[in-house]
C-alpha positions in Angstrom: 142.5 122.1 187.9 141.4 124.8 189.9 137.8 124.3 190.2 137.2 120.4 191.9 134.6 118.2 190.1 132.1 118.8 193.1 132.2 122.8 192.7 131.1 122.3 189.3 128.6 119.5 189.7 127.0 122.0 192.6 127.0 124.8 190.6 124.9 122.7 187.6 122.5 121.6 190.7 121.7 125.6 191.5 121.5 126.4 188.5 118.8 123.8 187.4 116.7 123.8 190.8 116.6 127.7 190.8 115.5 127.1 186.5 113.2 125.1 187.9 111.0 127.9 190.2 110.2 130.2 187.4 106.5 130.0 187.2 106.6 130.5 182.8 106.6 127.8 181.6 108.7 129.4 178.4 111.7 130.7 180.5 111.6 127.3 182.5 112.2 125.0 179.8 114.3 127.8 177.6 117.0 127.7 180.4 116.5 124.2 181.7 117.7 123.1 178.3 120.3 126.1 177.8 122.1 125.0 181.2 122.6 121.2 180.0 123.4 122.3 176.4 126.4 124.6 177.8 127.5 122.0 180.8 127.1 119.2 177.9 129.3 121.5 175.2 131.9 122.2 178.0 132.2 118.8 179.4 135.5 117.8 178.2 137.0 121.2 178.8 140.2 120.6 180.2 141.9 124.8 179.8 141.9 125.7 183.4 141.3 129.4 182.1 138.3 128.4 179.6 137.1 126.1 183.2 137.2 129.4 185.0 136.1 131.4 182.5 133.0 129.7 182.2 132.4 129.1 186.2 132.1 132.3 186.7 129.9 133.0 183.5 127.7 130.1 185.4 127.7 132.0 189.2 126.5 135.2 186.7 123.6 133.3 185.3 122.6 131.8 188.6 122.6 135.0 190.2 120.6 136.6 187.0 118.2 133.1 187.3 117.7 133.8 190.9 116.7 138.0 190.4 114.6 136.8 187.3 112.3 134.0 189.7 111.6 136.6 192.0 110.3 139.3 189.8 108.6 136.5 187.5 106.9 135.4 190.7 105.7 139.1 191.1 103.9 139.3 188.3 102.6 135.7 187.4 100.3 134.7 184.7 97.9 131.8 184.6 99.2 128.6 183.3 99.8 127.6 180.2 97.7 124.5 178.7 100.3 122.4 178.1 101.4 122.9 182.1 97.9 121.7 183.3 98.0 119.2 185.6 94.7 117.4 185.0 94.1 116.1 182.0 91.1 117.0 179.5 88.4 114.1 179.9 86.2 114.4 176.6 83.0 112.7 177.0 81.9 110.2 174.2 78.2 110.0 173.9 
């Protein structure tokens, strides 16, 4: 095969760490689960021209991911509720 193990195993690391600095929460978890649905699909692909075919559709998204951070970062929005990191304390009288 063209592409070794490692190569692809790095390329699934960018593309999750760089998923995981976009500050919506929406986009986040959209291509957080998008990226393991597609490496999970393509896990037994064995077609060296499908392999590279879809290494290089991964480089594309991680460079996409990457422009998308920084602009999302530009214009950030307060957090969502479900994102909160302290939790609600509801008084019982």
């Amino acid at each position: 095969m063209g592409f070794t193990r490692d190569a692809i195993l790095n390329l699934y690391r960018n593309l999750i760490r760089e998923s995981k600095k976009w500050n919506s929460y929406n986009y986040r978890m959209y291509a957080l689960r998008k990226i393991r649905h597609e490496f999970k699909e393509n896990k037994a692909l064995e077609d060296e021209k499908k392999v590279r075919q879809c290494y290089a559709k991964g480089l594309e998204t991680l460079s996409m991911i990457k422009k998308q951070v920084i602009l999302g970062n530009l214009y950030s929005t307060r957090p969502l509720i479900i994102e909160t990191k302290s939790k609600l304390h509801i008084a019982v009288k």
